[in-house]
ZAZA-355793 format. One line per field, with one value per residue (C-alpha): y, z negated, x negated; residue in three letters; residue number from 1. Coordinates in Angstrom, 2 decimals, padded with zeros to 5 digits. Layout:
REM ZAZA-355793
Y	c(Y,...);
Z	c(Z,...);
X	c(X,...);
lovex	c(ALA,...);
lumvo	c(NUM,...);
REM end
This chain:
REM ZAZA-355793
Y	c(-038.23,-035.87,-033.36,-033.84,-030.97,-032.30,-029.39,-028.89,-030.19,-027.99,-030.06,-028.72,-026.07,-023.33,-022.61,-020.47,-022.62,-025.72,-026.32,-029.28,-031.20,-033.93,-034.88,-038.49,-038.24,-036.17,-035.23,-037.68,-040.37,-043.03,-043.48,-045.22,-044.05,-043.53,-043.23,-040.87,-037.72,-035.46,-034.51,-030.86,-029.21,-027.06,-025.03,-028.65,-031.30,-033.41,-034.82,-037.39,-036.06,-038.76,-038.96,-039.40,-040.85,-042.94,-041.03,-039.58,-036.50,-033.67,-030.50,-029.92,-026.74,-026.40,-027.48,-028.39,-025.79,-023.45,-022.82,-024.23,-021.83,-023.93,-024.78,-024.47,-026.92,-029.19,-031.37,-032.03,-035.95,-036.61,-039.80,-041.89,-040.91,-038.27,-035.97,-037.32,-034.90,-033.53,-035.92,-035.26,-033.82,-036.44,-036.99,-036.01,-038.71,-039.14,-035.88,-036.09,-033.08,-031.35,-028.99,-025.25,-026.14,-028.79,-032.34,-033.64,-037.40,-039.14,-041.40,-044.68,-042.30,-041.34,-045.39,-045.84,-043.29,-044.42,-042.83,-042.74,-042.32,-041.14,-044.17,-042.11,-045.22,-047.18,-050.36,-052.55,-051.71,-053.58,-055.81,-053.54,-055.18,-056.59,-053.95,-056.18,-055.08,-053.65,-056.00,-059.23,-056.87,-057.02,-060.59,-061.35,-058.69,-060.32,-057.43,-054.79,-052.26,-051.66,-048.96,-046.23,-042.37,-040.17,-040.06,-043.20,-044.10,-041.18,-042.75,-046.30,-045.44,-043.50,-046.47,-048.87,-051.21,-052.96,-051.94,-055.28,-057.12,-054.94,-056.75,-053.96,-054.08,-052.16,-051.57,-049.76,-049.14,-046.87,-045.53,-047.99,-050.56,-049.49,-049.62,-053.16,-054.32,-052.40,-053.63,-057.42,-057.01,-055.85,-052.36,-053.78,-052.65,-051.67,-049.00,-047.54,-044.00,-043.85,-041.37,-039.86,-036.38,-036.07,-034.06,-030.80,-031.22,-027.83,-028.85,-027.11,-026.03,-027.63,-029.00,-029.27,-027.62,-024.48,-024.62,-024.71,-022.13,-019.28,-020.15,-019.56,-016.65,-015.41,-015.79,-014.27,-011.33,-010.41,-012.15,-009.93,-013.07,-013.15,-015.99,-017.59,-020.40,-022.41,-024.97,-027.36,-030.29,-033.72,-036.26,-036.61,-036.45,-039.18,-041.12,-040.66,-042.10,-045.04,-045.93,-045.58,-047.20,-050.19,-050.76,-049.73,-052.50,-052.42,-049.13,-046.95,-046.24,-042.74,-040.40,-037.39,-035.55,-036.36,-035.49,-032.39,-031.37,-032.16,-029.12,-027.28,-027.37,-026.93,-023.34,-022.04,-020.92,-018.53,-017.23,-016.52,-014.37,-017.70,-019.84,-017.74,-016.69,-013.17,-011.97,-009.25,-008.00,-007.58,-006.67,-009.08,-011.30,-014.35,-016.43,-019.70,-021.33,-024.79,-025.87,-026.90,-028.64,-028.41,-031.18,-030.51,-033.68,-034.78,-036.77,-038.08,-035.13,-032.55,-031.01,-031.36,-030.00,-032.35,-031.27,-032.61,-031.30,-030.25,-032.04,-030.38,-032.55,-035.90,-038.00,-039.12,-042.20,-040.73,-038.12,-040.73,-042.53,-039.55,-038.80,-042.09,-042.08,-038.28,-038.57,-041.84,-040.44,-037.74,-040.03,-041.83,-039.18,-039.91,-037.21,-035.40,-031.93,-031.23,-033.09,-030.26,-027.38,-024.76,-025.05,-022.68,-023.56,-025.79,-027.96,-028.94,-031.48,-033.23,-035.55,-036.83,-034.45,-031.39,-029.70,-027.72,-024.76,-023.90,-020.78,-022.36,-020.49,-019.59,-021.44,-018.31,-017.01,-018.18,-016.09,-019.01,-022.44,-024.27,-026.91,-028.95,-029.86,-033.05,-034.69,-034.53,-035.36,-033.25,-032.63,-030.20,-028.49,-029.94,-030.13,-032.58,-032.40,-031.11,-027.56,-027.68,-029.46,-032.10,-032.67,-035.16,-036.70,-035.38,-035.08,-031.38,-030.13,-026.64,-025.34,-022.54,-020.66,-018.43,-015.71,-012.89,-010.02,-008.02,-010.65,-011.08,-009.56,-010.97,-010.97,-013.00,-015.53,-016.14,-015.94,-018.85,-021.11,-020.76,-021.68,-025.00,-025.74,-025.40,-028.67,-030.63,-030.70,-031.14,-033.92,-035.19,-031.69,-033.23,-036.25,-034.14,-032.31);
Z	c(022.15,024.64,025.36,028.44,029.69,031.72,033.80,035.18,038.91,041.37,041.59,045.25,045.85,045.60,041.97,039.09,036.28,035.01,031.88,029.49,029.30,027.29,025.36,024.92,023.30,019.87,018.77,017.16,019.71,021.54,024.79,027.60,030.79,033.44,030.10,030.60,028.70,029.55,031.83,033.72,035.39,038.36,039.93,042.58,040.39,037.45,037.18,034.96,034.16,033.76,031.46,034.01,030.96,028.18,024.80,021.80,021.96,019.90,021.90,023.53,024.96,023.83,023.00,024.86,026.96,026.92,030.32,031.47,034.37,036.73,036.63,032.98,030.27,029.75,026.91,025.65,025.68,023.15,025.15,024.62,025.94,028.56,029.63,032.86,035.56,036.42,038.11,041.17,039.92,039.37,042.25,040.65,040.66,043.04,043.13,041.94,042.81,041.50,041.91,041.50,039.70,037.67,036.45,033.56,033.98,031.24,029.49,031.86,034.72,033.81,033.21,036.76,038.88,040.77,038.91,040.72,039.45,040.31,038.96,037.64,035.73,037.46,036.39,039.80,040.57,038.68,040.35,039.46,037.65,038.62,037.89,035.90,036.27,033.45,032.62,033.19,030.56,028.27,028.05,028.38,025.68,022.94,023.83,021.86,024.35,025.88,028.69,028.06,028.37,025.34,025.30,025.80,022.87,020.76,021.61,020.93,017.64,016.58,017.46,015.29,018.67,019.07,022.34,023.07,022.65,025.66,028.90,031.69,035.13,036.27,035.70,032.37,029.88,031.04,029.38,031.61,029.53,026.19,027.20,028.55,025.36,023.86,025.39,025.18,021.66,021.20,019.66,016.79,016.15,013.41,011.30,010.39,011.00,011.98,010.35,008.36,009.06,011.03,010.05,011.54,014.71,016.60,020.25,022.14,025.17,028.25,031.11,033.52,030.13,030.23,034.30,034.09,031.41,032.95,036.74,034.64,033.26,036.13,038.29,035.46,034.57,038.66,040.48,039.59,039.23,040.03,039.55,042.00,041.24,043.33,042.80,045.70,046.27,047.37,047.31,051.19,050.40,047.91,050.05,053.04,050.80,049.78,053.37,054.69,051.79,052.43,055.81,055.36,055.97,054.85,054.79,051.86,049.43,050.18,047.07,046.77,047.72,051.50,052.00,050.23,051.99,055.50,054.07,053.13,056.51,058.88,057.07,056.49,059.78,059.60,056.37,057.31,054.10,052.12,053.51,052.65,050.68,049.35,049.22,046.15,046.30,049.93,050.06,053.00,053.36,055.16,056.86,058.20,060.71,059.65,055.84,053.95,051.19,047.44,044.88,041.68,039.79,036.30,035.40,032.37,032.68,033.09,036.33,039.74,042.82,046.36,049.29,052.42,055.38,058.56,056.49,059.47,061.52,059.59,059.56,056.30,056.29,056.75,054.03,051.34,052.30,051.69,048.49,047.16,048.65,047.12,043.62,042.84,044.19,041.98,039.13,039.22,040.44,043.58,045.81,048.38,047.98,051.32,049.48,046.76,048.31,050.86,049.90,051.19,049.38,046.23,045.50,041.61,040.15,036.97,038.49,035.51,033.28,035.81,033.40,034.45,035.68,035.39,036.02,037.37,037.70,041.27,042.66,043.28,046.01,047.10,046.60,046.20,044.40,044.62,041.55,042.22,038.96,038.19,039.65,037.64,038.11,037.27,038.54,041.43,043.51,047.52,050.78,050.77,054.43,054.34,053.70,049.60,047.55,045.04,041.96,043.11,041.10,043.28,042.11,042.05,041.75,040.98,042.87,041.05,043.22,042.03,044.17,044.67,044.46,045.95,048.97,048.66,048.42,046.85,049.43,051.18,048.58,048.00,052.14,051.86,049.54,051.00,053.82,052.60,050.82,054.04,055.06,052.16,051.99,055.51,055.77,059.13,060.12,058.61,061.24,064.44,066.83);
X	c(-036.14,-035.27,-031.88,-029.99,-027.94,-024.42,-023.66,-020.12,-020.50,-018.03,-015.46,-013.81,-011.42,-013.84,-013.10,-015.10,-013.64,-011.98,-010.02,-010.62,-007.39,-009.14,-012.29,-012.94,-015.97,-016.69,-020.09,-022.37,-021.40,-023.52,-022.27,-023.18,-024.22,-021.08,-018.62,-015.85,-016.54,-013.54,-010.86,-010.93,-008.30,-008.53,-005.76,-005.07,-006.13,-007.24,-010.70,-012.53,-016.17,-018.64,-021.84,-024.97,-026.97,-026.74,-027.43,-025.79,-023.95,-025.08,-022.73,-019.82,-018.89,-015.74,-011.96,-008.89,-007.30,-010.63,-011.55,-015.53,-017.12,-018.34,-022.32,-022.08,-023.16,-020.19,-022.18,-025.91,-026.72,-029.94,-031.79,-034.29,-037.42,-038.09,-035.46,-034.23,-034.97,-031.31,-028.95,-026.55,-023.22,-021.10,-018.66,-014.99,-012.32,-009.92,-007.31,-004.14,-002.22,000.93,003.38,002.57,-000.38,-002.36,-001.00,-002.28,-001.99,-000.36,-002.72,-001.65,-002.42,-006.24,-006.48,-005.87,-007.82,-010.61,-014.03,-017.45,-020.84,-024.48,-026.99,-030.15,-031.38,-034.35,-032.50,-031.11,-027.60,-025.10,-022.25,-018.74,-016.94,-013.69,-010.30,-008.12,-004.34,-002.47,-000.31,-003.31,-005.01,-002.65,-002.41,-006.21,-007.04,-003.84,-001.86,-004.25,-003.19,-000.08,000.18,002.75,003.09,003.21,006.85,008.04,005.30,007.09,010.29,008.92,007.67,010.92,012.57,010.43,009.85,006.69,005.63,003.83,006.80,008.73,008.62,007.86,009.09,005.74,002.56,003.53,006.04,008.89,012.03,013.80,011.95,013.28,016.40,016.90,014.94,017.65,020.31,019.14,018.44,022.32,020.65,018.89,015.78,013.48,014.97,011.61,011.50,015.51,016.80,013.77,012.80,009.45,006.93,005.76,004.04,001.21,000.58,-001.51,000.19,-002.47,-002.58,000.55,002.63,000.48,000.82,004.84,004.69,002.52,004.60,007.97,006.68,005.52,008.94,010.76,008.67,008.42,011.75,015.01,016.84,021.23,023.13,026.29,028.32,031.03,033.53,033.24,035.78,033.87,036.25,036.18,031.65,032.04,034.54,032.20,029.33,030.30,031.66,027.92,026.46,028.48,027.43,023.91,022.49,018.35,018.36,017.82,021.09,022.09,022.53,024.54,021.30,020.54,024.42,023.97,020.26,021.69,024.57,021.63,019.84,022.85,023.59,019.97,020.00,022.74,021.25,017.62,016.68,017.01,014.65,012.34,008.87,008.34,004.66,005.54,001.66,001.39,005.46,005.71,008.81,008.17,011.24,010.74,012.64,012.09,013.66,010.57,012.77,010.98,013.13,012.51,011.53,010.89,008.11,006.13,003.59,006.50,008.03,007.12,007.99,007.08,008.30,010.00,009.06,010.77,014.05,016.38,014.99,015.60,018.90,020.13,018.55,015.22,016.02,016.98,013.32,011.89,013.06,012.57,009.41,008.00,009.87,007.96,004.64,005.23,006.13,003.08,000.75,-000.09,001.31,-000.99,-001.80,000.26,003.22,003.56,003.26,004.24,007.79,010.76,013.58,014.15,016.89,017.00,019.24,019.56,022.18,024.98,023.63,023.69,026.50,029.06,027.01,023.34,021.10,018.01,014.60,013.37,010.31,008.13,007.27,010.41,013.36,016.35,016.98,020.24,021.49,024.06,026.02,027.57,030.72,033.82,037.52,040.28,044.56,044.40,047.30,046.38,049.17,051.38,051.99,055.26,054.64,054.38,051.92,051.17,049.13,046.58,042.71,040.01,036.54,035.12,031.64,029.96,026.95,024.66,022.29,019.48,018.41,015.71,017.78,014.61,015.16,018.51,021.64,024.81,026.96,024.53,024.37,028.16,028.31,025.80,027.53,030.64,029.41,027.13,031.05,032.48,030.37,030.44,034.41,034.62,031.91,032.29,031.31,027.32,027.29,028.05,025.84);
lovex	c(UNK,UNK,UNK,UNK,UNK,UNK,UNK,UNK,UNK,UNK,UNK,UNK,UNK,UNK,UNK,UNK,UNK,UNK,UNK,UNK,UNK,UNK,UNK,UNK,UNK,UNK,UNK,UNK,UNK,UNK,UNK,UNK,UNK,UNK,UNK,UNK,UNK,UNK,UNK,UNK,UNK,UNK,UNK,UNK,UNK,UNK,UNK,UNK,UNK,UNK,UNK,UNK,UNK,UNK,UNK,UNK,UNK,UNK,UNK,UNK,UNK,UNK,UNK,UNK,UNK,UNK,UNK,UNK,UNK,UNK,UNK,UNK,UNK,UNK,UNK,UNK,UNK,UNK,UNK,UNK,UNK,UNK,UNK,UNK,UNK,UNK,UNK,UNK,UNK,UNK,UNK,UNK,UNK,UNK,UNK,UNK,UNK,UNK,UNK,UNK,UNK,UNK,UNK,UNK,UNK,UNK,UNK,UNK,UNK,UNK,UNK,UNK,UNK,UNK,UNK,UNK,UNK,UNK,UNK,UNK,UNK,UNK,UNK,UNK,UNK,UNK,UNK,UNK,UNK,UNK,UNK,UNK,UNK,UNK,UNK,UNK,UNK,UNK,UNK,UNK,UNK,UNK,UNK,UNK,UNK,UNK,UNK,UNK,UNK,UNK,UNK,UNK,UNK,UNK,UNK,UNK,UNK,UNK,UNK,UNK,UNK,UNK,UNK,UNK,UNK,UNK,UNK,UNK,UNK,UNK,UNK,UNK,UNK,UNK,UNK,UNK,UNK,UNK,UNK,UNK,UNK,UNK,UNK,UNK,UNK,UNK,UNK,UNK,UNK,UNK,UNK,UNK,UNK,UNK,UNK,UNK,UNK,UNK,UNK,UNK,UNK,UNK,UNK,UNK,UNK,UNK,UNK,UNK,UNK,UNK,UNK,UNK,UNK,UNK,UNK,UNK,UNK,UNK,UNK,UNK,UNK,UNK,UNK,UNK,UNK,UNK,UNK,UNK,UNK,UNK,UNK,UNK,UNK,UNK,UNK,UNK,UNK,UNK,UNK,UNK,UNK,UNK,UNK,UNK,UNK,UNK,UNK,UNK,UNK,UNK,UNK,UNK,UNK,UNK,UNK,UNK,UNK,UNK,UNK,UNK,UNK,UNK,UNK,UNK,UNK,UNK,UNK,UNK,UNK,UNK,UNK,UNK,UNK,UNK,UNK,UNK,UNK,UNK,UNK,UNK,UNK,UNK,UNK,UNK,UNK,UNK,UNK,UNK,UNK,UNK,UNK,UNK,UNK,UNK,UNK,UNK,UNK,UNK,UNK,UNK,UNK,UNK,UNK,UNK,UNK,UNK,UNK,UNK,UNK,UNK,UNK,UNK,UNK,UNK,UNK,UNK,UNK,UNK,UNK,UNK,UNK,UNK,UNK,UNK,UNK,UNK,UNK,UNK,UNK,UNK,UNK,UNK,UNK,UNK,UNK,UNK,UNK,UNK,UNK,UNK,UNK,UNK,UNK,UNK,UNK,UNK,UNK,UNK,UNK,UNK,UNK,UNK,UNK,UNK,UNK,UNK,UNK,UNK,UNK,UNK,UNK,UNK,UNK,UNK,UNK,UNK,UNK,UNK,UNK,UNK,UNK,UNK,UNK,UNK,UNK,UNK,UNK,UNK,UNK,UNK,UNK,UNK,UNK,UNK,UNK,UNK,UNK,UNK,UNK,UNK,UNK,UNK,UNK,UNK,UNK,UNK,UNK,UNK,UNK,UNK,UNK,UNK,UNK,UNK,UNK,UNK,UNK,UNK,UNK,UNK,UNK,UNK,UNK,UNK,UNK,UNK,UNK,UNK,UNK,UNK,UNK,UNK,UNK,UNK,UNK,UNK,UNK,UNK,UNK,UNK,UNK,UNK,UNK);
lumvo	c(1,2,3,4,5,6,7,8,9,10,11,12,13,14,15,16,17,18,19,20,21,22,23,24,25,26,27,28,29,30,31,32,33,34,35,36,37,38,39,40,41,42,43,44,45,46,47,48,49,50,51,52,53,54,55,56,57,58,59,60,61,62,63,64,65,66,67,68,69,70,71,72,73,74,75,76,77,78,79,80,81,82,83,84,85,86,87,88,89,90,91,92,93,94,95,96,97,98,99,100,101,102,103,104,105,106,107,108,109,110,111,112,113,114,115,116,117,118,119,120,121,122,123,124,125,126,127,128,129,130,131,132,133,134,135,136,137,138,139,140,141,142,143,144,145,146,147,148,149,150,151,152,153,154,155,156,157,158,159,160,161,162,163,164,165,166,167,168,169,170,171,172,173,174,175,176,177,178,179,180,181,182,183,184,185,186,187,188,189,190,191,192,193,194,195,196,197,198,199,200,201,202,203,204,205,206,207,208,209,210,211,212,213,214,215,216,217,218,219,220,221,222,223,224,225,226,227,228,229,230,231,232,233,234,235,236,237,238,239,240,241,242,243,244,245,246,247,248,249,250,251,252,253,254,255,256,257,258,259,260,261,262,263,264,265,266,267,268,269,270,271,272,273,274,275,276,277,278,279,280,281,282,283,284,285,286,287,288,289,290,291,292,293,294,295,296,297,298,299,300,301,302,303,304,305,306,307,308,309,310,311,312,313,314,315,316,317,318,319,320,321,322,323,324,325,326,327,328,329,330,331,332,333,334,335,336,337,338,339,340,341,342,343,344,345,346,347,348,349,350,351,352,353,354,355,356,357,358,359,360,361,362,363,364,365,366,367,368,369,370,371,372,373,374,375,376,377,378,379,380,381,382,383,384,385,386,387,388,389,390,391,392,393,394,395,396,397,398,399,400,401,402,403,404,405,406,407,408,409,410,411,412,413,414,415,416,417,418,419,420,421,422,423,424,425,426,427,428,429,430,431,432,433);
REM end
């Protein structure tokens, strides 16, 4: 019996240190050589570590969330016979990147990223073995194992549904899911668990969590933050809208968003200090002439920020392919590095539920972040062409903008806004030269 030391390999980026998201090994077990040991975290990415050897293990270096210099001993491996001399680092899996830091893939994720391995056995090479999809798993396997993310599991389990009897649209479970099962079961479920009071619940903040905590932190402890918010009327937007959408023909359905970004674009210009990045260490303020436009977007693994670039140079069309395109990457993890990063403004919306107003948190080192709220109707006094006015529907919306008040001043701000309202309630002003 010998001891094998698995070093952690430098995984890229020119890091010191990685953080253990996940173990999925404990001490005392056999495992096979190329079995997936953990999952590290640098400051771009999320990587499987993979045992070189076949053994049992005997040490692991530490627990999830401690942070693992690199070149250090990640786990000792007890094998048969002579220690193997020491194998090549094991080549990390394929990047995922994320937003302002590190993405923890949800557990459906890790399933699906590509893994290599370093062979030190003297054994021929082995034929891989064929990837069988999710959902071909599932029914080969009986339906043992059902891919889902935490939550949607959480929510699964609160609502006493069997998740293998939930017919996906995907390659996993989604909320989406739930609800048509839902919906086709006319709302009746199990009632196991409705209603009882769960128990008490310590999670260790890692991962992607930790990464959005310590960047909030950060942009609230050093970003003087002031808030603005404006009542915009979009009935003429909304009308304007649905007249595209109904002679779109294959394109993409436009949103509220590409109308809103186009807004966005056409009055950065006048208002330089927005579009902006503040370098607080070197005191350097940065303004770019092209709108690098970060949208905030929820996923699984918590919130993300891609980015579309040069966006004041794309039509509508091309702006609603974007964002379809970057808020699924995002959703399932596969965004390039490029794709969430280097943004110079942020739009953030939470669409129907966007409230009333909001205060949202600036996307250091930039010094603004707009949030459109949601659409509502309401009676409002408008000309009636004859010199008075009239009570008439029209649908109104707020816009809250967060701003660097280092960066920027207020005046600027509310100039800004009034300015982006301006275009969206006179919307033909968006389509012309």
């Amino acid at each position: 019996m010998a001891k094998y030391e698995f070093k952690l390999p430098d995984i890229g980026e020119g890091i010191a240190e990685a953080e253990i998201v996940a173990w999925h090994v404990k001490v005392g077990d056999t495992i096979a050589e190329d079995q997936q040991i953990a999952d590290m975290m640098t400051d771009k990415a999320t990587v499987e570590m993979e045992s070189p050897v076949a053994g049992k293990v005997v040490q692991l270096a530490g627990e999830v969330g401690d942070q693992i210099p690199i070149g250090s001993v990640l786990a000792v491996i007890e094998t048969e016979g002579e220690a193997p001399s020491e194998a090549a680092p094991a080549p990390a899996a394929e990047e995922v990147p994320i937003a302002d830091g590190a993405a923890e893939p949800t557990p459906a994720q890790a399933e699906e990223l590509p893994t290599t391995s370093v062979e030190t056995s003297k054994e021929p090479p082995r034929a891989p073995e064929p990837r069988v999809e999710p959902e071909v798993a599932k029914k080969e396997a009986g339906g043992p194992h059902v891919l889902a993310s935490p939550a949607v599991r959480a929510r699964a389990r609160d609502l006493g549904i069997d998740l293998g009897q939930v017919k996906i649209t995907g390659d996993r479970v989604r909320h989406s899911d739930l609800d048509a099962y839902l919906l086709y079961n006319g709302g009746s479920v199990s009632t196991r668990g409705a209603g009882a009071p769960r128990n008490d619940e310590t999670i260790k903040v890692v991962g992607l969590r930790r990464r959005i905590a310590e960047n909030m932190a950060a942009s609230k402890r050093n970003i003087p933050h002031f808030a603005y918010v404006e009542e915009c009327d979009v009935t003429d937007l909304e009308k304007l809208r649905a007249d595209l959408n109904a002679n779109r023909g294959e394109r993409p359905k436009l949103t509220l968003l590409p109308l809103l970004i186009t807004a966005l674009c056409r009055a950065l210009p006048k208002f330089p200090m927005l579009n902006a990045r503040y370098d607080d260490e070197a005191n350097v303020v940065t303004r770019y002439g092209a709108v690098h436009l970060g949208m905030a977007t929820m996923t699984d693994a918590g919130l993300m920020v891609p980015v579309i670039r040069d966006a004041q140079a794309k039509n509508l069309w091309q702006l609603a392919g974007e964002i379809l395109r970057l808020s699924e990457a995002a959703r399932t993890a596969t965004a390039k590095s490029e794709e969430l990063s280097g943004s110079t403004f942020t739009l953030t919306s939470l669409g129907p539920l966007g409230g009333v107003a909001s205060t949202p948190v600036i996307n250091r080192p930039e010094v603004a972040i707009l949030a459109p709220n949601r659409i509502v109707e309401r009676p409002m006094f408008v000309p009636d062409g004859l010199g008075g006015e009239r009570i008439e529907k029209r649908k109104t919306m707020n816009l809250s903008i967060s701003c660097d008040h280092r960066v920027v001043d207020g005046y600027d701000a509310a100039a800004f806004v009034q300015e982006v309202k301006r275009l969206i309630e006179t919307p033909v002003l968006l389509l012309a030269d």
